[in-house]
C-alpha positions as CSV (number, residue, x, y, z in Angstrom):
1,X,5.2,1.3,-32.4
2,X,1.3,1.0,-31.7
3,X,-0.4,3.2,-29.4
4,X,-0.8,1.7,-26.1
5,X,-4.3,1.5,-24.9
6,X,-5.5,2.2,-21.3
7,X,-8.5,1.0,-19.3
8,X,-9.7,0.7,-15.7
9,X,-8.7,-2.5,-14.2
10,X,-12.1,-4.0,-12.6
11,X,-11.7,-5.9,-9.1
12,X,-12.5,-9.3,-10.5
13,X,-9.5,-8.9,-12.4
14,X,-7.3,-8.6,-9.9
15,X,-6.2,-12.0,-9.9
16,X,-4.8,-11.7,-13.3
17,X,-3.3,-8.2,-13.1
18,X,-1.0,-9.4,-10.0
19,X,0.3,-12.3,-11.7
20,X,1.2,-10.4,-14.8
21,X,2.7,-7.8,-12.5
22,X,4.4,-10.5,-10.8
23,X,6.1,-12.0,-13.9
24,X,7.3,-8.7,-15.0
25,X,8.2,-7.7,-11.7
26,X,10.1,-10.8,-10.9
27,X,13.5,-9.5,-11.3
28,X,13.5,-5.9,-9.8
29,X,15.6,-5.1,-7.2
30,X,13.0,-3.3,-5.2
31,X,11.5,-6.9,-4.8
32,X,14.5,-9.1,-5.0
33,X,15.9,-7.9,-1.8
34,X,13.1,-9.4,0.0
35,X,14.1,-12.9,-0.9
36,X,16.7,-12.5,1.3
37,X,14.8,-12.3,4.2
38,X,12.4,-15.1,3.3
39,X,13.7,-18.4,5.2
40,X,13.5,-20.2,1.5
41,X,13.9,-18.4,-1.7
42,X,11.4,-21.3,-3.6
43,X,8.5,-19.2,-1.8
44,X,10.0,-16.2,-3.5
45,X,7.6,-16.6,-6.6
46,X,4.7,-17.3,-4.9
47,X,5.0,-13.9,-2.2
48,X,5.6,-11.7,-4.7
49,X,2.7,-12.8,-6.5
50,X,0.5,-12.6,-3.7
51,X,1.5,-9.4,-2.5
52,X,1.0,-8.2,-6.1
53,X,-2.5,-9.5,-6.2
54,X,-3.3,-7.8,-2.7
55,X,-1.9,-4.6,-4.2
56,X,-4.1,-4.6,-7.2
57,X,-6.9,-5.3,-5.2
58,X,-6.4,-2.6,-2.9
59,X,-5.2,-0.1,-6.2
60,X,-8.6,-1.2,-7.8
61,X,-11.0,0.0,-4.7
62,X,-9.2,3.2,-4.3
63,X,-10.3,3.7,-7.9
64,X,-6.8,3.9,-8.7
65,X,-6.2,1.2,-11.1
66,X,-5.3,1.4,-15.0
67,X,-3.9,-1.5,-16.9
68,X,-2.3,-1.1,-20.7
């Protein structure tokens, strides 16, 4: 296995960060739970990938932010 390399996520990258974050992110249970309480599971997708891009953003300007 290769070593993983680290950098510091800039803030016009959040945008692609939270989607990534999103895909991988899809599935955990931590997050799953809210699609219960969404009044239709299609908008599922698209929450979690917001509320991962508003994260990152927010990660990003407290200068605490790394990506591999």
């Amino acid at each position: 296995m290769g070593d993983v390399i680290y950098q510091e996520a800039r803030l016009e990258e959040y945008e692609n960060i939270g989607k990534l974050q999103a895909n991988s992110f899809l599935d955990s249970p931590s997050l799953t739970i809210i699609a219960d309480v969404l009044k239709k599971s299609d908008y599922y997708p698209a929450f979690v990938e917001t509320l991962q891009m508003l994260l990152t953003g927010v990660y990003i300007k407290k200068g605490h932010c790394l990506i591999a």
